[in-house]
C-alpha positions as CSV (number, residue, x, y, z in Angstrom):
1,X,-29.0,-24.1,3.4
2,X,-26.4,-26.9,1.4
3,X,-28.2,-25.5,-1.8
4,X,-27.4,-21.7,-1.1
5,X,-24.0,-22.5,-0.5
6,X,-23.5,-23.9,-3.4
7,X,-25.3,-20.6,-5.3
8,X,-22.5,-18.8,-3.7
9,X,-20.0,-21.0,-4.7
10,X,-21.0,-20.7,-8.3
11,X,-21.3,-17.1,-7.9
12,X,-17.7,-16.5,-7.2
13,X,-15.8,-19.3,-8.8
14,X,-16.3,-17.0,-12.2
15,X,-14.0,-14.2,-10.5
16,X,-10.5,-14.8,-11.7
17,X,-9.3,-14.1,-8.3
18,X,-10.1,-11.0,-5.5
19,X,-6.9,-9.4,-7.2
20,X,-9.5,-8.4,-9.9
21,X,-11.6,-7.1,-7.8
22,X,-11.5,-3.0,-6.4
23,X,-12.7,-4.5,-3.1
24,X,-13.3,-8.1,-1.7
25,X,-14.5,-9.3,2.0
26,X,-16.0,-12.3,2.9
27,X,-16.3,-11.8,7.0
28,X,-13.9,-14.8,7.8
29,X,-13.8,-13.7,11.2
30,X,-16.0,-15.5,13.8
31,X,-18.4,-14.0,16.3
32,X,-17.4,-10.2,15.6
33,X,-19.8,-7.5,15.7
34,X,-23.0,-6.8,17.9
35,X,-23.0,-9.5,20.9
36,X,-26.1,-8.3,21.9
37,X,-28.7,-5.4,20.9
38,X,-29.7,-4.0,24.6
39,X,-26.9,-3.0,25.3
40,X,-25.5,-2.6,22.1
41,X,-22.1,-4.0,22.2
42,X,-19.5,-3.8,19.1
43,X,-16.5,-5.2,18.4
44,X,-15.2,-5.5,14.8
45,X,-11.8,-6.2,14.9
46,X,-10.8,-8.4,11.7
47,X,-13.5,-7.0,9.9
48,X,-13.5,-3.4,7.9
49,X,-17.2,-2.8,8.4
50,X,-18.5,-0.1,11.1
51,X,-21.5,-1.1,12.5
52,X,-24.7,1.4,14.3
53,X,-28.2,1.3,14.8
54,X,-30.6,2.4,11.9
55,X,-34.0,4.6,12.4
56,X,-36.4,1.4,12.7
57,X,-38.1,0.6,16.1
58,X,-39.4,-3.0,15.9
59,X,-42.4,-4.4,17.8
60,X,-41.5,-7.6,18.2
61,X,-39.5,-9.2,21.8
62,X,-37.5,-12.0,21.1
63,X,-34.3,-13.9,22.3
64,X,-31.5,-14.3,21.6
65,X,-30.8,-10.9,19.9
66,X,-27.6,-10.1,17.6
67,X,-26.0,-8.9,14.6
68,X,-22.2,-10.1,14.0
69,X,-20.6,-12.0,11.8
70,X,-21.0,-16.2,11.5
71,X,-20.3,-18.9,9.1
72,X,-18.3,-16.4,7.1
73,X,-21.3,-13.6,6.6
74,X,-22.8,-11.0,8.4
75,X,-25.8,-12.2,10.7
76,X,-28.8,-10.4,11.8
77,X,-30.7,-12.5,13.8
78,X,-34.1,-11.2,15.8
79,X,-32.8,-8.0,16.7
80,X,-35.6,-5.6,17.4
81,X,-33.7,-3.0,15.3
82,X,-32.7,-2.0,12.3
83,X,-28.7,-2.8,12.5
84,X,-26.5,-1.0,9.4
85,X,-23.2,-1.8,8.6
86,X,-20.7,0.5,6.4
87,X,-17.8,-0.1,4.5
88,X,-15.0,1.8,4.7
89,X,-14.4,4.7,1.8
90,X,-13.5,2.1,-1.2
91,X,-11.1,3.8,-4.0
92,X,-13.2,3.2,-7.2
93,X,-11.3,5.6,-9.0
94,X,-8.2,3.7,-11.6
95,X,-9.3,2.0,-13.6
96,X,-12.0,4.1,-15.0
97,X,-15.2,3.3,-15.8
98,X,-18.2,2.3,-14.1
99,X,-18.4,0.1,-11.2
100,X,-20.9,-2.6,-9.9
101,X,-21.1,-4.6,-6.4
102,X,-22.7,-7.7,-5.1
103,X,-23.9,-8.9,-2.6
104,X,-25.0,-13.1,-2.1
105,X,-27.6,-13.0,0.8
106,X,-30.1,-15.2,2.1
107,X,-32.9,-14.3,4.6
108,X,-35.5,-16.9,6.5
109,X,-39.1,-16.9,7.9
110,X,-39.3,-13.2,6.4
111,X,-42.7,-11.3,7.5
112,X,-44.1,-8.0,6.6
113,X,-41.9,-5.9,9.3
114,X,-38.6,-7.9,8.3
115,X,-36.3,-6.1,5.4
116,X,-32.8,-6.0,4.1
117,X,-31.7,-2.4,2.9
118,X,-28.8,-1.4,0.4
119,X,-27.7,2.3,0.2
120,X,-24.4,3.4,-2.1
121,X,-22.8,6.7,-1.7
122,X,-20.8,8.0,-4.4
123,X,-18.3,11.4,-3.6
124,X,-19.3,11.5,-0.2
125,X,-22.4,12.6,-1.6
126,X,-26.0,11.9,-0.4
127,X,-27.2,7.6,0.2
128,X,-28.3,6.3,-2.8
129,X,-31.0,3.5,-2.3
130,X,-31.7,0.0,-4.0
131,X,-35.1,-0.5,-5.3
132,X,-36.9,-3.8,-4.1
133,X,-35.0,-6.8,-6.0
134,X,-36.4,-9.6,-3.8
135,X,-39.5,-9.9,-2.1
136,X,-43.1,-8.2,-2.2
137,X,-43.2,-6.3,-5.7
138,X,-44.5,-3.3,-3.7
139,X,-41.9,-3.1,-0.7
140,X,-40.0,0.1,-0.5
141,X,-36.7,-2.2,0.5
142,X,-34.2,-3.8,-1.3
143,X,-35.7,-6.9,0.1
144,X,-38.8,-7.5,1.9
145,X,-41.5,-9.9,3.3
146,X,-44.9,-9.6,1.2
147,X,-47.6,-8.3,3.9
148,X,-50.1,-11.1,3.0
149,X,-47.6,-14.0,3.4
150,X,-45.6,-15.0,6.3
151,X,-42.3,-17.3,7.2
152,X,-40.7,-16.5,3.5
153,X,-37.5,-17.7,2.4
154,X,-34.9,-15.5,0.2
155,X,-31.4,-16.4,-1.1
156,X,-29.7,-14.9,-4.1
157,X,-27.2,-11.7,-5.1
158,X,-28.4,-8.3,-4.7
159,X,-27.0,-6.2,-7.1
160,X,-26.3,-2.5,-8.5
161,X,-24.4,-1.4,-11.4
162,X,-23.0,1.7,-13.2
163,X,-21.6,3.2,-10.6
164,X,-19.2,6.2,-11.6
165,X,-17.0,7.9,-9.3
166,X,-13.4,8.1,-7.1
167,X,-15.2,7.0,-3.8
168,X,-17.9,4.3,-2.8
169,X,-19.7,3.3,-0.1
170,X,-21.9,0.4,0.9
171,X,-24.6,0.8,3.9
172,X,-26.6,-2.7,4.6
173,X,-29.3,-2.2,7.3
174,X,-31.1,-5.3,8.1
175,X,-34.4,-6.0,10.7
176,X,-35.6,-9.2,11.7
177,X,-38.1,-9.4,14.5
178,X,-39.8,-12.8,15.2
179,X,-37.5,-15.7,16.6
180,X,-35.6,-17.9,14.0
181,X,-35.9,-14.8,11.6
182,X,-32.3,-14.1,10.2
183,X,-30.7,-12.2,7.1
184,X,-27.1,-13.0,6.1
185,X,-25.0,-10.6,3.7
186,X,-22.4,-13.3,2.6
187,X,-18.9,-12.0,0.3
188,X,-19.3,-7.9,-0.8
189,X,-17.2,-7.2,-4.0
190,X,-16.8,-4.7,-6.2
191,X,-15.2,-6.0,-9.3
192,X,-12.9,-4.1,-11.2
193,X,-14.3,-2.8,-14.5
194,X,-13.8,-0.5,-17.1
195,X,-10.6,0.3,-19.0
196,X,-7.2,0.5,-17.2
197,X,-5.7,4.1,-18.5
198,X,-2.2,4.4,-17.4
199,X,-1.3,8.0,-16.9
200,X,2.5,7.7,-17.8
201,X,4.3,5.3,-19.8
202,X,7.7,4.8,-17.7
203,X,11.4,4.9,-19.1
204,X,14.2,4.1,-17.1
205,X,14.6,5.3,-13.5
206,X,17.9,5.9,-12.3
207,X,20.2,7.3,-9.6
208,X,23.9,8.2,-9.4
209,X,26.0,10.1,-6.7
210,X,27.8,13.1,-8.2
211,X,29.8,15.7,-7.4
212,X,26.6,18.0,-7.1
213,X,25.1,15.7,-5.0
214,X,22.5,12.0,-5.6
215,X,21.8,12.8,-9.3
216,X,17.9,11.2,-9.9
217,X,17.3,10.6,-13.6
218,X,13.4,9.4,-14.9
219,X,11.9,9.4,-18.4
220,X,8.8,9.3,-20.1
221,X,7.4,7.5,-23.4
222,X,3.8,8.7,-22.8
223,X,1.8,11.2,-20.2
224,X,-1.9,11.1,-19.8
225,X,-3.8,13.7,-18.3
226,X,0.0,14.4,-16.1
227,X,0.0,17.5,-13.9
228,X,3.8,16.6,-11.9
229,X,6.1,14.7,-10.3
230,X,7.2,14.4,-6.7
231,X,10.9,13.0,-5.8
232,X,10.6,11.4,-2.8
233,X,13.6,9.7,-0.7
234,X,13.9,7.2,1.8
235,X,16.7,6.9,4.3
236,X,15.8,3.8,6.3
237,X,16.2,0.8,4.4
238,X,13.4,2.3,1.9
239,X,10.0,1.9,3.9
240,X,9.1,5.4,4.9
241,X,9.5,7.9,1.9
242,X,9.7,11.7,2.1
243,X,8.9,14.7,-0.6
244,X,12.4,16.3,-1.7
245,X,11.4,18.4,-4.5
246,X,8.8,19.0,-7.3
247,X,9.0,18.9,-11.5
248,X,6.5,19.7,-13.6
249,X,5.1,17.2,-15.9
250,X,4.3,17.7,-19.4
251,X,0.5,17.2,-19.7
252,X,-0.6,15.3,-22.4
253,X,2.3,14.0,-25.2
254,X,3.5,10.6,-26.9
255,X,6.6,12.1,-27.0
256,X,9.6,10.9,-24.8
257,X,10.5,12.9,-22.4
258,X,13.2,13.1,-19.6
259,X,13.6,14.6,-16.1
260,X,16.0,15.2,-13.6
261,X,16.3,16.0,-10.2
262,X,19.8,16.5,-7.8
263,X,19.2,15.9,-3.8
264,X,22.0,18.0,-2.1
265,X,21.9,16.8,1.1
266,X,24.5,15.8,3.2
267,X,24.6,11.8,4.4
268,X,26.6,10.0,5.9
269,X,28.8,8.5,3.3
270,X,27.7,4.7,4.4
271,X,24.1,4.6,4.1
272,X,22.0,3.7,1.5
273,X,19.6,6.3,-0.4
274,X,16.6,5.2,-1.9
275,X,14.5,7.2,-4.6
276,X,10.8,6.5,-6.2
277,X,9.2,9.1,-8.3
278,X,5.6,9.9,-7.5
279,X,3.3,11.1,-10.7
280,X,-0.2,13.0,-9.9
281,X,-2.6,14.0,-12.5
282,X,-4.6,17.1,-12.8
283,X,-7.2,15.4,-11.2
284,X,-5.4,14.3,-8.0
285,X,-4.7,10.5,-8.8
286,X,-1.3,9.4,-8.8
287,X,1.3,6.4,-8.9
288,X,4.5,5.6,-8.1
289,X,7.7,4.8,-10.6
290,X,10.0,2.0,-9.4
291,X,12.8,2.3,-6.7
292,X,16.4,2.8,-7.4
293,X,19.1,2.8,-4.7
294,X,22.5,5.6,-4.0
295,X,24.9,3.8,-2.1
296,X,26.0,7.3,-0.9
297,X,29.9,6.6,-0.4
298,X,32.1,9.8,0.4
299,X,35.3,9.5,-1.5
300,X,38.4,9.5,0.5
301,X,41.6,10.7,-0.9
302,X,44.9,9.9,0.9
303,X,48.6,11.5,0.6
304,X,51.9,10.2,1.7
305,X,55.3,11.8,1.9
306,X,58.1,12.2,1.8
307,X,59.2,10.4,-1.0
308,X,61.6,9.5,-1.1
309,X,61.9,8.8,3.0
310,X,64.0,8.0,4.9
311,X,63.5,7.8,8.8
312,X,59.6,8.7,9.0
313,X,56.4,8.7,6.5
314,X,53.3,10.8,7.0
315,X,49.9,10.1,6.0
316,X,47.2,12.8,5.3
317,X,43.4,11.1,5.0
318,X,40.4,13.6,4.7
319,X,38.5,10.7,6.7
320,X,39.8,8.2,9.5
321,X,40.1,4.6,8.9
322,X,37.3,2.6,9.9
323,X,37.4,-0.5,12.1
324,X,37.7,-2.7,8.4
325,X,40.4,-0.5,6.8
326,X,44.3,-1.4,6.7
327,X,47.2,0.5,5.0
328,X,49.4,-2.4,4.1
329,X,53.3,-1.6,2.8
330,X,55.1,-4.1,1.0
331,X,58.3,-4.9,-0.2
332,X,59.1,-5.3,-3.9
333,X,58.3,-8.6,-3.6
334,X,55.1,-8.7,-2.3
335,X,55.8,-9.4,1.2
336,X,54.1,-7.5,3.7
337,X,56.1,-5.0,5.7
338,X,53.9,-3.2,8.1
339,X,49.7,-2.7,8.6
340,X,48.3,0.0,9.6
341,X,44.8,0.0,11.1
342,X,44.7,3.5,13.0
343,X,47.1,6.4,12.0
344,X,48.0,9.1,15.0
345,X,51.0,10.4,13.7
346,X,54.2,9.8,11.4
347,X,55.2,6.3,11.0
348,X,58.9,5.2,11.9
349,X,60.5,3.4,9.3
350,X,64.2,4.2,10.8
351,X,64.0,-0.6,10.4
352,X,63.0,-0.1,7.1
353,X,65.7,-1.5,4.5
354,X,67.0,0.6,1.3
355,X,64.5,-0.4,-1.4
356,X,61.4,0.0,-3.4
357,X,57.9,-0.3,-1.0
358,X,55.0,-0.4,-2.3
359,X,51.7,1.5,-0.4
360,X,47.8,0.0,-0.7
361,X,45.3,2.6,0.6
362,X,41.9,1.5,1.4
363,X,40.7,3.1,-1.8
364,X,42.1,0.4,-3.3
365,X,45.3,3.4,-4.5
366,X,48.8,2.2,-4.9
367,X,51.4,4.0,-4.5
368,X,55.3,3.5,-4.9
369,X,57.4,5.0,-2.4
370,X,61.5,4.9,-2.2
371,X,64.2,4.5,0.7
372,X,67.4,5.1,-0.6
């Protein structure tokens, strides 16, 4: 067992890290899965994997019975039946090129009725299934107990390579009968091969409020295989993103181009807008540009008059003050004569001295007013 370990230590310590990998799982989650096999109980939570019963009908009665995940793998240990586990759909499609798995296993006291079994599907299409890589030469599984020997031992990595397609996924169906017979599948990865082919080259991303509305700018130094581009915005803080509009993308150039998009809605003149372009090829695949950020202020303009005045001053806002905002007069000298927080009507300035007042809107406007 010690030596086995350290295969798989070996194994892995050449991968960079899982980020280079398309998928990486190493069942870190103790005593999930099938408790027992009559009645077949389930309970993955932690893990990714489905698990069901396969076709095969053992002979064999032994105890304990179960299939779940120990000692960071997947266990299948004198279960009677032929127990599969699935991965979920796995995105094999950016980068392109082929793709390959593996699979560090080890299996004890293997007989003639015991086997591990490894099925792909690519597409969604039909279960493709691994020849025999360990055990009897002649076994129609991926590995297998030879018919003339008894109680064999298996450890290493099962294998398959050049894989093409968007989709992948991995079946393992494992039967052991006789008691002490176990398989465990240890860490499933798919690395991350072939060459990374970026469909658009970005420029600069940027957003402006206008008078037309949020103004979204985005440019291009390259497009690949680019079919168009979806503006989407966000409204709350930039988590959940919705599809405002549509441009066409310019197929296949290594010219720079640039786009343009204006988002006419109304929002409150407070909140924060957030826009990402989203790219999609001709073939469905996409990607997202960067996020940029509207702070979507309304502009408020403010009038005063008379001026000169004498007894009374009117204000006209085409927004109320908020809570923060203050109208502050002063005198020629800077000193401050009267604040105004909240306006509901003319203000009397019959105590007002003859002079020269100065008026500091919220805008950050100044204006000079006269009492003669």
């Amino acid at each position: 067992m010690k030596y086995f370990n350290s295969i798989i230590f070996i194994v892995f310590a050449t991968l960079p890290s899982t980020l280079f990998c398309q998928y990486f799982e190493d069942f870190n989650v103790a005593e999930r899965g099938a408790l027992t096999v009559t009645p077949f109980v389930t309970d993955l939570s932690g893990v990714n994997w489905s698990v069901a019963l396969g076709t095969f009908v053992g002979v064999v009665s032994a105890t304990p019975s179960y299939a779940k995940t120990v000692a960071g793998a997947l266990e299948y240990r004198n279960t009677d039946l032929e127990v599969c586990f699935t991965t979920p759909v796995l995105d094999i499609s950016t980068p392109a090129g082929p793709r390959s798995f593996a699979i560090p296993f080890e299996a004890l006291a293997f007989d003639n009725t015991d086997f591990i079994q490894v099925d792909y599907q690519v597409n969604g299409g039909t279960w493709v299934a691994l020849p025999q890589q360990f055990g009897d030469p002649g076994g129609i599984y991926t590995v297998s107990g030879n018919s003339s020997t008894f109680n064999q031992n298996f450890s290493g990595t099962i294998t398959e390579s050049g894989i093409s397609g968007n989709t992948l996924k991995i079946r393992i169906c494992s039967y052991n009968g006789n008691t002490n017979e176990y398989s465990r599948i240890f860490s499933v990865s798919v690395p991350q091969t072939g060459t990374v082919v970026l469909p658009v080259k970005w420029g600069d991303v940027v957003a402006k409020k206008t008078n037309e509305g949020n103004h979204v700018f985005w440019s291009t130094y390259k497009e690949v295989n680019n079919d168009y581009f979806e503006i989407q915005r966000s409204m709350n803080g930039g988590t959940i993103f919705e599809n405002i509009g549509t441009v066409k993308g310019a197929g296949n150039t290594n010219e720079t181009n640039e786009y343009t998009f204006i988002d006419q809605k109304n929002t409150d003149h407070s909140s924060i807008i957030y826009y990402r372009i989203k790219q999609t090829d001709f073939d469905g695949r996409f990607e997202y540009s960067s996020i940029v950020a509207v702070k979507n202020e309304k502009d408020i303009s403010y009038n005063i008059s008379p001026n000169p005045f004498t007894d009374k001053l009117t204000f006209s806002m085409n927004e109320s003050l908020n809570s923060s905002d203050k109208i502050i007069i002063t005198d020629m000298h800077g000193k401050t004569v009267k604040e105004i927080t909240s306006y509901n009507g003319p203000l009397d300035t019959t105590d007002f001295a003859s002079g020269i007042y100065f008026v500091r809107f919220p805008s950050g406007d100044v204006s000079k007013i006269i009492k003669p």
